[in-house]
N, C-alpha and C positions, 0 to 999 in steps of 0.2 A: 904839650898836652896836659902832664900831669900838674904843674903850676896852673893853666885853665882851669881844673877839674876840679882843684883845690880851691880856688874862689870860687868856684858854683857850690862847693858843701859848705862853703862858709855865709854864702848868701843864703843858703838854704835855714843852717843853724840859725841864726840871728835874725832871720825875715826880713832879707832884702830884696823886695822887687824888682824893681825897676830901679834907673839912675834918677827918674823925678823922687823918686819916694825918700821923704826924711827919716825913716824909720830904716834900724838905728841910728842913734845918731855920729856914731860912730864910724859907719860907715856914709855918712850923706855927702853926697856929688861922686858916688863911684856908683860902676856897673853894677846892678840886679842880674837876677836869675833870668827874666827877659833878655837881656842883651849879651850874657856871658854865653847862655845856650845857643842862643840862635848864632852867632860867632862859632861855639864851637861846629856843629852841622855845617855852615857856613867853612868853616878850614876842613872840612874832611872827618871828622871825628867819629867813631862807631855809636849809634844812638843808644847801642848797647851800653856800650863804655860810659855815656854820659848818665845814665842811668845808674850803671856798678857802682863809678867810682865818683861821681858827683850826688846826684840825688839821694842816692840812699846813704854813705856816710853822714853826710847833714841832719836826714831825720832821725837815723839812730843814735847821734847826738843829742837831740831834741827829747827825743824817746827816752834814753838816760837819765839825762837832767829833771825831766819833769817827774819820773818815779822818783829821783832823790830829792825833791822839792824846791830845784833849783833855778827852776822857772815853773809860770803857770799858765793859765789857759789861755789869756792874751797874745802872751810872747808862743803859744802852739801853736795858735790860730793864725800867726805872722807867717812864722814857718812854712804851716801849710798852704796859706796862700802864695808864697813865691816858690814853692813847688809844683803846687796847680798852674802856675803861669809858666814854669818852664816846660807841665807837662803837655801842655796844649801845641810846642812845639815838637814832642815828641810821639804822640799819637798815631801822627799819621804809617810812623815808620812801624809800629804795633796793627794797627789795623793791616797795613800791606803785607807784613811778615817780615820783614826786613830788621824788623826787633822782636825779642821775644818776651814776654813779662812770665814769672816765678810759676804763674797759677792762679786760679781763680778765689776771690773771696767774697759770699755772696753775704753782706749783713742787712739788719734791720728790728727796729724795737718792735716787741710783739704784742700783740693786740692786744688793746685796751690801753694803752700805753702812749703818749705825743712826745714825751720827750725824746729829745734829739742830738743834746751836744756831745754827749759821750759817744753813744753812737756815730755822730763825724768824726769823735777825734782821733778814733777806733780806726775807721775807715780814711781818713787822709794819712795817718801813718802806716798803716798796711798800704796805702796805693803808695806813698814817698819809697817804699820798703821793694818795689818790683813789681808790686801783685796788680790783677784786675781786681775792680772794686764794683760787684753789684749791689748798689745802695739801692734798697727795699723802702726807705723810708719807715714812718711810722703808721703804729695800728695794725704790723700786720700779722695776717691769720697761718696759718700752717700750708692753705691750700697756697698762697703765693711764695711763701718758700719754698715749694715741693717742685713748685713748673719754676722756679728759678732755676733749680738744682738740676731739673731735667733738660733746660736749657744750657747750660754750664760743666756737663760731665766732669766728675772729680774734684767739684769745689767743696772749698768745707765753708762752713756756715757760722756767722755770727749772730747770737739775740743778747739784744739790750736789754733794760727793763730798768728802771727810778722807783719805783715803785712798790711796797710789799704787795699789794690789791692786783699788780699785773704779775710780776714777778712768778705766780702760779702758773700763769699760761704760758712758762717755759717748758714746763713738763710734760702738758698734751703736745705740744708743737714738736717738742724733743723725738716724743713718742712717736706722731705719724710722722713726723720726717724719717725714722731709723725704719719703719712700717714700709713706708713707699720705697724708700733706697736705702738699705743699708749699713753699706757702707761710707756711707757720709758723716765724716768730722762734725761736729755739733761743739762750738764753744760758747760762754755765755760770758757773761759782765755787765756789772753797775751796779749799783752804791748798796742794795739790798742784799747781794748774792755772794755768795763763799763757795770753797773747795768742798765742801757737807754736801750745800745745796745740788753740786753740781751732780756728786756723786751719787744721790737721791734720785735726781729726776733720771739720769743716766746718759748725759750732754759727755761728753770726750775731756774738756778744757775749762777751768777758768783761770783768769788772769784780773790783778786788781788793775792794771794799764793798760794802754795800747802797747808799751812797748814789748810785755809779757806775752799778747797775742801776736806779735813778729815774732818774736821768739819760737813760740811751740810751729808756725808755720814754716822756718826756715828748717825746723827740725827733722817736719815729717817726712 
C-alpha cells in the first residue's frame, strides 16, 4: 500500500493524469492519478488513507514549491488537475460517510471583482489538502457568503480580490459575515492585500499562498 500511495503523491506533485497524458515527461507511458487510485479502492485501500497519505502529500509539495518559486502556475494547474481526477473517484466515499474530509472551506472573490485564478488555486490546494471546497465563484456579495456559511456550519471563509477598486469590499463583507455569525474564520488573499490590510478590516488570516491558507487551516 505504502509503495501505491507513494506514486499517487508523486503523480499528484508533478501532474500526472492519466497513463495517456504526456505531461511529465518524465513520467510518460506510466500510470496517472486515474488509474493508481482507482487500483488502490480497487485492492481494498481506506479512501481515507488515499486521501492522508497520497493526495495530500503531493499537494503539499506542490504547495511548497510554488511559495519557494520553484514551480508556477502551469505545473499547479497540472497538479490540481490530476488530483480533481483522482478526486472524482473518491467522492462518492465522502458523500456516503465512509470517508471523512478536514472541514469545510467555503471561498470566493468578492463583489465587483471576476478574477479567478488565485482564487482556484486557493481552492484546488485546500480541496488536494482534505477540505470540502465551496467555490462561490466571482462577484460575490456578502449576502451569498452568509447562506453559504449557514449552509456549511463551522466553515471558515476565503475572499479573494486583484483588485485595489475591490479589494474594499473585503471589509463590509468581513463585517456582516462576523454581524450574522460570528464566530466564523474570515481569511483573505491576492495580490493587493497584506497582514495591515487584514488586520484593518478585522478578517482572522492572510496568507501570500495557498499553501499559507492550508497551513493556518490545519492549525485551527
Amino acid at each position: 500500500m505504502n509503495e501505491l500511495l507513494g506514486k499517487l503523491a508523486a503523480c499528484i506533485e508533478f501532474g500526472k493524469v492519466n497513463l495517456a497524458s504526456p505531461y511529465p515527461p518524465h513520467m510518460k507511458d506510466q500510470e496517472g492519478a486515474d488509474e493508481i487510485t482507482r487500483r488502490a479502492l480497487d485492492g481494498g485501500v481506506d479512501p481515507q488513507d488515499i486521501l492522508y497519505f497520497g493526495l495530500m502529500p503531493g499537494m503539499e509539495r506542490v504547495g511548497i514549491k510554488f511559495r519557494e518559486n520553484r514551480v508556477f502556475v502551469p505545473q499547479v494547474l497540472m497538479s490540481a488537475r490530476a488530483m480533481s481526477t483522482a478526486m472524482l473517484h473518491l467522492k462518492p466515499y465522502f458523500l456516503s460517510g465512509a470517508a471523512r474530509q478536514k472541514g469545510t472551506y467555503i471561498i470566493g472573490t468578492v463583489l465587483g471583482d471576476l478574477h479567478d485564478i488565485g482564487k482556484n488555486l486557493v481552492a484546488m490546494m485546500v480541496e488536494g489538502n482534505g477540505y470540502k471546497v465551496v467555490d462561490l465563484g466571482t462577484d460575490v456579495n456578502s449576502e451569498k457568503f452568509i447562506a453559504a456559511i449557514k449552509e456549511n456550519t463551522g466553515a471558515v471563509v476565503g475572499l479573494s480580490a486583484l483588485l485595489t477598486t475591490t479589494m474594499v469590499n473585503m471589509q463590509h463583507i468581513t463585517s456582516e459575515i462576523k454581524k450574522a455569525v460570528p464566530e466564523t474564520l474570515v481569511t483573505i488573499g491576492g495580490a493587493p492585500v497584506n497582514h495591515d490590510f487584514c488586520k484593518k478590516i478585522g478578517a482572522d488570516f492572510y496568507a501570500p499562498d495557498p499553501q499559507g491558507v492550508v497551513e493556518f487551516l490545519n492549525k485551527k
